[in-house]
N, C-alpha and C positions, 0 to 999 in steps of 0.2 A: 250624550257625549258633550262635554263641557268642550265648548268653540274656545278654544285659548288667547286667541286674537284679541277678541272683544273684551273676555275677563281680565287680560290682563293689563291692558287700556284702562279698562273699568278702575280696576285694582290700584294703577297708577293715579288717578286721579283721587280714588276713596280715602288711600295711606296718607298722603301728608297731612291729608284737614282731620285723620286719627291721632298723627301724632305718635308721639312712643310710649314710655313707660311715665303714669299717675298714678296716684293714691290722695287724690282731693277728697278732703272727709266730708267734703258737702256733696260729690257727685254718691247718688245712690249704688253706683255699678259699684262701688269700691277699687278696689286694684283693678289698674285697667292698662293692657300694654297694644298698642295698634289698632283699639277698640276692643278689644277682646277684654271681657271683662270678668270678675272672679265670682263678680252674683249670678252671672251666664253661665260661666265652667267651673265650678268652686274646687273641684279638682285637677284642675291646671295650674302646675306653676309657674303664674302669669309674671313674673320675673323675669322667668327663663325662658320663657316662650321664643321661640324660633321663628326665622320667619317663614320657612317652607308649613309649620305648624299655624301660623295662623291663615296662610294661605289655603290650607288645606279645610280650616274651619269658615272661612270666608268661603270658596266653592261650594262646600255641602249646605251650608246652614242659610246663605244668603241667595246664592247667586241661582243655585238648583231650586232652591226653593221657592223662589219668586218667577221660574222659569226663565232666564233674562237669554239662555241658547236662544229659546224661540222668538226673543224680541229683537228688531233694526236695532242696530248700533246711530246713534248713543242714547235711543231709550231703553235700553237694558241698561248704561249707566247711571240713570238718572233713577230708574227702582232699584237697581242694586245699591246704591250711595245712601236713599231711602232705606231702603230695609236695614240697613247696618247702624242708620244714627235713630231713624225713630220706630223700628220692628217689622218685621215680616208681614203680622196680620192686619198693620195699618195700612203698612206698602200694599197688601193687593187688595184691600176694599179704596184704595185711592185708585187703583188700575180699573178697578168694576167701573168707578166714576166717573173717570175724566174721558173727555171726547181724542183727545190727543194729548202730547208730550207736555204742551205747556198748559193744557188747564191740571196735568199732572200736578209737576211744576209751582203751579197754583194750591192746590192741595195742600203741597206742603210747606211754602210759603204761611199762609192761613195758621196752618198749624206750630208753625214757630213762634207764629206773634202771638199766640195764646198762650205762648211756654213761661219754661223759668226765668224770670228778670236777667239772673245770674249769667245764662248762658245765650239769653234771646240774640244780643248781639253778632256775637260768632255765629252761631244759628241761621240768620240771615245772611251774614256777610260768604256763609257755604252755600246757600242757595243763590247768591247773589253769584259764584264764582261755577257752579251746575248749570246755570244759563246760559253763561257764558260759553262755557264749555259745549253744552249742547247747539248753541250759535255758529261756532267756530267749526264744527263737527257736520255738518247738515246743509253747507253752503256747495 
């Protein structure tokens, strides 16, 4: 049973740094509206996409799948936010890894700076703002 509290916490935090409707010809996803993207769902029309529709692929695809019901709040936001920018099956071999939230945290740090030039910046500056976030959260 998806804990709606936390997902939609989560969820609020995930949306803005998704953003709305792209079609940057250099991002691989292609059309891509709240993160949901058209090489993900090529039968979505990611245009029209709704947002109870992407909510509802954010719950099954992300949030169930990484298990994040059964994680404290706010590390279920901090792999669910993962699992949506850099994939499900990185997000949980970083969970097999890390000892707690911030060598998490760490993980994916790491693995930004190893990213696209293009996007490294924002890349960080969203991990830099998931810190935070779990900071503010945790006190």
């Amino acid at each position: 049973m998806l804990e709606m509290d936390k997902f939609r916490r989560s969820l609020q935090f995930t949306l803005p740094h998704e953003g709305g409707y792209v079609n940057d010809p250099n991002d691989p996803g292609g059309e891509t509206k709240w993160g949901i993207s058209k090489r993900t769902y090529p039968d979505l029309d990611i245009g029209n996409l709704a947002p109870l529709q992407a909510a509802n692929i954010y719950a099954t695809d992300y949030w169930d799948a990484c298990g994040c019901d059964a994680l404290p709040f706010p590390f279920c936001t901090a792999v669910f936010d993962s699992a949506v920018l850099c994939g499900v099956g990185r997000t949980k071999a970083w969970m097999r890894q890390a000892k707690d939230i911030k060598s998490f945290i760490g993980f994916r740090r790491a693995f930004h700076e190893q990213g696209n030039p293009r996007y490294r910046k924002g890349w960080l500056d969203r991990v830099q703002d998931l810190q935070k976030f779990v900071e503010i959260n945790t006190q």
